[in-house]
C-alpha positions as CSV (number, residue, x, y, z in Angstrom):
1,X,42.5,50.8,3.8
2,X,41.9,54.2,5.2
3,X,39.8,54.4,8.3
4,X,36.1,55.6,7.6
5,X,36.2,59.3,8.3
6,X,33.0,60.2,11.2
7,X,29.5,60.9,10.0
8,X,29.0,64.3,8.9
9,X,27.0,65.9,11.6
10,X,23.3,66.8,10.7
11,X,22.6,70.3,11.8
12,X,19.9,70.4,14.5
13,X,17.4,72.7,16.5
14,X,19.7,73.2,19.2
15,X,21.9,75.0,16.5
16,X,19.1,76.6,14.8
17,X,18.6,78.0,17.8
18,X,22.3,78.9,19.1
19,X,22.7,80.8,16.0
20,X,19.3,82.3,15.6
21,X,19.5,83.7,19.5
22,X,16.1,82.2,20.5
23,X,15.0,78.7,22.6
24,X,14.4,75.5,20.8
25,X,10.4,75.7,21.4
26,X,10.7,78.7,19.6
27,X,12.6,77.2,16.8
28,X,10.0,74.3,17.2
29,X,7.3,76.5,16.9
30,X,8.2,78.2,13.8
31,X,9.4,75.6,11.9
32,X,6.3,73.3,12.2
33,X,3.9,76.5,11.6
34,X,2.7,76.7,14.8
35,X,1.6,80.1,16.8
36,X,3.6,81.2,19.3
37,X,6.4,83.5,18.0
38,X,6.0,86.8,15.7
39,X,6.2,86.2,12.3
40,X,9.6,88.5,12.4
41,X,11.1,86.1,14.5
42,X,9.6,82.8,11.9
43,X,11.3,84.4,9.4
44,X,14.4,84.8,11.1
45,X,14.5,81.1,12.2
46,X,13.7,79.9,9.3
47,X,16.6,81.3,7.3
48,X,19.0,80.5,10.1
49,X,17.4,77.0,9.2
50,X,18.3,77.4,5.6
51,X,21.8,78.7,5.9
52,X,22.7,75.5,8.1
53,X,21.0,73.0,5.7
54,X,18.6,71.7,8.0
55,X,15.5,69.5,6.7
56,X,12.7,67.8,9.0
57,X,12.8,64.4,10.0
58,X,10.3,62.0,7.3
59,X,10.5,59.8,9.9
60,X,9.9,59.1,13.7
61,X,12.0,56.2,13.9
62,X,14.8,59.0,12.7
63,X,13.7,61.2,15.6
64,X,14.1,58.6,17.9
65,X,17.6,57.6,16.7
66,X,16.6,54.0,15.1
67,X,17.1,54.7,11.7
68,X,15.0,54.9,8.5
69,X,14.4,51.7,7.7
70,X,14.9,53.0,4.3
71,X,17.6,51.8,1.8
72,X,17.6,54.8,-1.3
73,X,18.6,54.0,-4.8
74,X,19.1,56.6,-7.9
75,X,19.4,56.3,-11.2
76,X,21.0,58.7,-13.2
77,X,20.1,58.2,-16.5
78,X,17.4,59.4,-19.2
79,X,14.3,58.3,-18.0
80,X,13.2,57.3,-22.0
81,X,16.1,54.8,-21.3
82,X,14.2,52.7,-18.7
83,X,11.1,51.9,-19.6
84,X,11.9,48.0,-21.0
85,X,15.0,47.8,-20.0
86,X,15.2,44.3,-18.7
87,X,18.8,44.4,-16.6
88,X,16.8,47.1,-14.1
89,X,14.1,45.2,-13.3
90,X,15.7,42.4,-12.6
91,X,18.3,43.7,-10.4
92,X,15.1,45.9,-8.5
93,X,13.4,42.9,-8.0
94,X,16.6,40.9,-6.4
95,X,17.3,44.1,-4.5
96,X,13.4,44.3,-2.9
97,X,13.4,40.6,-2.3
98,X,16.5,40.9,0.3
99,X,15.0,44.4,1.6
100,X,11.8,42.7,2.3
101,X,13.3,40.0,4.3
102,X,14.8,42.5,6.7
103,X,11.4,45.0,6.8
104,X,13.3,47.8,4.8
105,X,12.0,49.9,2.7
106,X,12.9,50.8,-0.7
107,X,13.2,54.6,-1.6
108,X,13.7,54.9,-5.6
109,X,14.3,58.0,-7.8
110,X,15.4,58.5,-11.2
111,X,16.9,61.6,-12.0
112,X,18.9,63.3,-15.0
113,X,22.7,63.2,-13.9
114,X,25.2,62.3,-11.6
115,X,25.3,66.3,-10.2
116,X,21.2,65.3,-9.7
117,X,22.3,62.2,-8.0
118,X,24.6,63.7,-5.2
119,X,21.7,66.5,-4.5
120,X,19.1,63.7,-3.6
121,X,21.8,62.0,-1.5
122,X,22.5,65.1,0.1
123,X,19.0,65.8,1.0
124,X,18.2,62.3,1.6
125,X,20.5,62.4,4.4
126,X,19.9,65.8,6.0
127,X,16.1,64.6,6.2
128,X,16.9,61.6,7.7
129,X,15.0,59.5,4.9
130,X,17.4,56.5,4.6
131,X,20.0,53.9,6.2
132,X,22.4,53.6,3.3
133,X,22.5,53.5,-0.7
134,X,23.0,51.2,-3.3
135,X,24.7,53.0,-5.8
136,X,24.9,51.9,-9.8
137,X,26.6,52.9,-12.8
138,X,30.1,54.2,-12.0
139,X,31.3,56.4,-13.7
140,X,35.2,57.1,-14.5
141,X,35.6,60.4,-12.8
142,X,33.2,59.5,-9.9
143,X,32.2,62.1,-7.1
144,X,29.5,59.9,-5.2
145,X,32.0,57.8,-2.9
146,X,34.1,60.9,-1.7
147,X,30.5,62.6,-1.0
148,X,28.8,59.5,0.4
149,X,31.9,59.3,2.7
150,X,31.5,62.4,3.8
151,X,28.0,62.3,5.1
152,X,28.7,58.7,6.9
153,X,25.8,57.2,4.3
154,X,26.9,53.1,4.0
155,X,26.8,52.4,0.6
156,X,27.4,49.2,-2.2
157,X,28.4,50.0,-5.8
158,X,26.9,48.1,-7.8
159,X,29.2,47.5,-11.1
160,X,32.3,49.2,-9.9
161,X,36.1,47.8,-10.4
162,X,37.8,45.0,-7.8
163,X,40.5,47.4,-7.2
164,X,38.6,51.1,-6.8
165,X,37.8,50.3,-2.5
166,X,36.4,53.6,-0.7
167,X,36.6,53.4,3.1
168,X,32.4,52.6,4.3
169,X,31.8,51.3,0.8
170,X,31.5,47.5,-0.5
171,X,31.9,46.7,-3.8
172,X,29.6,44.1,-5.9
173,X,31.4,43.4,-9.5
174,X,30.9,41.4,-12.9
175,X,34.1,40.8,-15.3
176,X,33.1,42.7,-17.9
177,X,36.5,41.9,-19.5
178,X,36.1,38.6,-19.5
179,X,32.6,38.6,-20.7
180,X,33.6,40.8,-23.7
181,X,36.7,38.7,-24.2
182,X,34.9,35.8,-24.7
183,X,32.3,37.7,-27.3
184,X,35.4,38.6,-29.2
185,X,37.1,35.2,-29.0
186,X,33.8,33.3,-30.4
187,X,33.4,36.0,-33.0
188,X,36.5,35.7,-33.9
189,X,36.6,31.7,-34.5
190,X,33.7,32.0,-36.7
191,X,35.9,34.0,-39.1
192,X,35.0,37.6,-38.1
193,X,37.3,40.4,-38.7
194,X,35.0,43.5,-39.0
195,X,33.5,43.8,-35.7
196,X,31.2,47.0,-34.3
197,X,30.7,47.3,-30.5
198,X,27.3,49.6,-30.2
199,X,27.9,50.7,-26.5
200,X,26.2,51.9,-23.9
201,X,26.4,55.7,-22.5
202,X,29.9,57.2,-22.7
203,X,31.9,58.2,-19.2
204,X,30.0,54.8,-17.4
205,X,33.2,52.4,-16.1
206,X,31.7,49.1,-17.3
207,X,31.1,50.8,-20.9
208,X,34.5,51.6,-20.9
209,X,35.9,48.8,-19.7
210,X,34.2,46.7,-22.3
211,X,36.1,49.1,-25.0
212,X,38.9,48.8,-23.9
213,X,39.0,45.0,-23.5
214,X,37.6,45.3,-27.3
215,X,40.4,47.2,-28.2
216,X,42.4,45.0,-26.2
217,X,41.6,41.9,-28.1
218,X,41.0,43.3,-31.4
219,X,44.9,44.3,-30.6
220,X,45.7,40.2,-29.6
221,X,44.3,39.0,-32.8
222,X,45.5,42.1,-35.7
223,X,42.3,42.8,-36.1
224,X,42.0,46.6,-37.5
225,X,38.4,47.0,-38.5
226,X,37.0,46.7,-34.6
227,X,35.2,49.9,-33.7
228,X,33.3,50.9,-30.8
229,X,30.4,53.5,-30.5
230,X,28.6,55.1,-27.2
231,X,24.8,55.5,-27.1
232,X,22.2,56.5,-24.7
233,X,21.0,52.4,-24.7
234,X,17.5,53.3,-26.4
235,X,16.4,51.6,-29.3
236,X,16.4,54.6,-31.4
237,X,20.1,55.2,-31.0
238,X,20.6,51.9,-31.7
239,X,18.6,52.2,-35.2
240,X,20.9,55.1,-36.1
241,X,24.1,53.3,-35.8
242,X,23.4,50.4,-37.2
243,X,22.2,52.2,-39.9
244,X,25.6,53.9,-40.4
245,X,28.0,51.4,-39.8
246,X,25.8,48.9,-42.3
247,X,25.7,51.6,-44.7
248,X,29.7,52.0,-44.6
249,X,31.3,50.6,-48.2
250,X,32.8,48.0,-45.9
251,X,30.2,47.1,-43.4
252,X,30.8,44.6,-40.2
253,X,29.9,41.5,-40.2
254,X,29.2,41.3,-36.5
255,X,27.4,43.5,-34.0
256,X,27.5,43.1,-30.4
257,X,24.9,45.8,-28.5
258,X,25.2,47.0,-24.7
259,X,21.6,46.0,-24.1
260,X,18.7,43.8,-25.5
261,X,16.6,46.1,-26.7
262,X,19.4,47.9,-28.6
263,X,20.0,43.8,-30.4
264,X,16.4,43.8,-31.4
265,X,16.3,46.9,-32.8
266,X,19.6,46.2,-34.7
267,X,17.8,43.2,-36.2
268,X,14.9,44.6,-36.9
269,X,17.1,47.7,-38.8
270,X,19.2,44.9,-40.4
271,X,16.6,43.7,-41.8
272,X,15.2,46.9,-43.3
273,X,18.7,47.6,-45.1
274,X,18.5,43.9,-47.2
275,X,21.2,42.1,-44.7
276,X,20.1,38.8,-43.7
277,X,20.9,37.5,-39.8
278,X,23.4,36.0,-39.0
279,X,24.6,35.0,-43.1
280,X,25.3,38.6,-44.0
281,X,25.8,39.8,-40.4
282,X,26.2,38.5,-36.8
283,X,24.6,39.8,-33.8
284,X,25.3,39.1,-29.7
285,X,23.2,40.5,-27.2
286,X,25.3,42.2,-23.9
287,X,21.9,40.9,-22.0
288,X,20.0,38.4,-22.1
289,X,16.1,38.2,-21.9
290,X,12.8,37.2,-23.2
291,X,13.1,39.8,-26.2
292,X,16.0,37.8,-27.3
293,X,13.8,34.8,-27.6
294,X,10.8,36.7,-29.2
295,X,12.6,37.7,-32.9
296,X,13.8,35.7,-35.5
297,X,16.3,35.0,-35.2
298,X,16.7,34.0,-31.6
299,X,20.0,36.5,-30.2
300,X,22.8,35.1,-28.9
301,X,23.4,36.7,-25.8
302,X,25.5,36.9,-22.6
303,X,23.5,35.5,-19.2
304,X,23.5,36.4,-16.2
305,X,21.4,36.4,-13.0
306,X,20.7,40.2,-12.4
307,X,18.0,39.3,-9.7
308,X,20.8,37.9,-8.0
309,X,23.3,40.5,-8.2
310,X,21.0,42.7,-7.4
311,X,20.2,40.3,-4.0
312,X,23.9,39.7,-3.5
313,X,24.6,44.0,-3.2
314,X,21.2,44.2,-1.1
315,X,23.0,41.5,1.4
316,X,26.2,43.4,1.1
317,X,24.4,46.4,2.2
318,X,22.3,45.0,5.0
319,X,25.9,43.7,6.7
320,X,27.3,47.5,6.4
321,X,24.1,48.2,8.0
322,X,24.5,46.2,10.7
323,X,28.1,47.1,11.5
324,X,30.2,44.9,9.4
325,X,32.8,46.3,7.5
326,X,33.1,46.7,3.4
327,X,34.3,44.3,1.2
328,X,34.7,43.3,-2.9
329,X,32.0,40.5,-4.0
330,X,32.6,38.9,-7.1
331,X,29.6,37.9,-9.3
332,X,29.9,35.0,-11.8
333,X,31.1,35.9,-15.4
334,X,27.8,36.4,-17.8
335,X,28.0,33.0,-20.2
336,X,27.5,33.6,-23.9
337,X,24.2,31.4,-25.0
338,X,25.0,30.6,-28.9
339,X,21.5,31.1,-30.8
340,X,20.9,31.5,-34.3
341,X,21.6,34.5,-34.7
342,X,25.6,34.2,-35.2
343,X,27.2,32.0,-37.7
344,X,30.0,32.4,-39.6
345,X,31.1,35.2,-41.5
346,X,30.5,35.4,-45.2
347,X,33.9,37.0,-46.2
348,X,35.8,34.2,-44.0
């Protein structure tokens, strides 16, 4: 592994005042709105400020060179997406529990992309406001390690690949290959040849991952009707495929979804269009949760423990933080939990 480049240098008064041609109580003085320079000179300082990037310390334990106390985490995705999805809460409330038991704080923001993502980071660590970040969703042209490198920010991705290691930067991943191979494989025994995959949000590593191990096994068996389609994970998007691919002249007889709440709005759609779960067509939950036990028919769904991989990253984090060097942590492989709603296909 490459050696961890140096922390990017955070521009400070000293330099606001080097290049501004003034003394740092000056440079004090304007920049916390205090009297004692002309307001030619304020504005002078505080464009020098600017042009360097600097930001004010949020904290005093920054000031003081302790640290933040602070772990940040951002969420790049469409904020519509979030509201009952089960997998975040989970994995927040695993991360806090760890974070508590060291006295750190928390600093959440969701935001609308990836190019979002990297400004917050960026200004996150020119104000001092946190220790390190736990990243999620990697994405398959990814610029967050190279830029989290760059500032010196200790980071955990959360979801990445076994074999993508960034210098600074631990790793906490799930076999989503195997996972989806075993969907396929059980699918597949109970006679099912037409299969859809209704996916989560395109150009996200773990969503293409899962298509290509779909692909992959689809591939294995000769199975030529096995599709895959990318959504945003809301139930909405998940009403308008299933409502195409069941309306095809040759409809699947199985469904797998990214999320819960995209499985119980399949059903629900299903339902709506005359086919009867799981005799006319088979549905498996990627997650598994209290909505899959609050429809009929129960969803079979894959399990896992997302409080604890969000408390296993959290740990992973807290070791960067206090020195120890990055690493790859395996998670157990989510289990599929057979419930009623898959059966055997009607065609087999």
């Amino acid at each position: 592994m490459p050696a961890r480049r140096p922390a990017a240098r955070r521009p400070t008064m000293k330099d606001i005042a080097r290049r501004a041609g003034v003394s740092e109580s000056a440079v004090s003085f304007a920049l916390n709105g205090r009297p004692g320079v002309s307001e030619v000179t304020r504005d002078r300082i505080r464009r020098v400020a600017e042009q360097l990037g600097w930001r004010p310390s949020t904290a005093a334990r920054a000031l003081s060179g302790e640290g933040a106390a602070t772990v940040g985490f951002v969420l790049a995705r469409p904020a519509h997406t979030l509201g009952v999805d089960s997998f975040f809460l989970q994995l927040l409330s695993g991360i806090q529990e760890v974070l508590a038991e060291r006295h750190l704080g928390l600093l959440f923001q969701v935001v609308e992309d990836v190019e979002d993502e990297c400004a917050v980071y960026r200004r996150w660590w020119a104000e001092h406001r946190v220790d390190g970040v736990l990243v999620v969703d990697p994405r398959t042209d990814d610029p967050r390690p190279q830029l989290l490198d760059e500032l010196g920010l200790p980071a955990v991705v959360i979801g990445g690949a076994p074999d993508e290691r960034h210098p600074g930067m631990s790793t906490v991943w799930a076999d989503d290959a195997g996972a989806m191979a075993s969907v396929v494989g059980g699918l597949h025994q109970l006679g099912h040849r037409r299969i859809v995959h209704i996916a989560g949000m395109s150009g996200l590593a773990h969503t293409e991952r899962r298509i290509r191990t779909l692909r992959a096994e689809a591939d294995r068996r000769g199975l030529t009707e096995v599709l895959s389609v990318t959504t945003d994970y809301s139930d909405a998007a998940a009403v308008a495929v299933t409502r195409r691919v069941l309306g095809a002249a040759a409809p699947p007889t199985a469904l797998i979804y990214d999320n819960d709440v995209m499985a119980v709005a399949g059903v629900a759609t299903a339902a709506e269009l005359g086919f009867s779960v799981p005799e006319d067509v088979s549905v498996v939950s990627w997650e598994d949760s209290a909505l899959c036990r609050l429809v009929k028919p129960w969803l079979s769904a894959l399990s896992r423990d997302s409080a604890e991989f969000g408390r296993t990253a959290a740990r992973e984090l807290t070791v960067l933080l206090d020195g120890g060097s990055d690493r790859t942590v395996r998670v157990p492989v989510p289990r599929l939990i057979e419930r009623d709603s898959t059966g055997p296909a009607r065609d087999s």
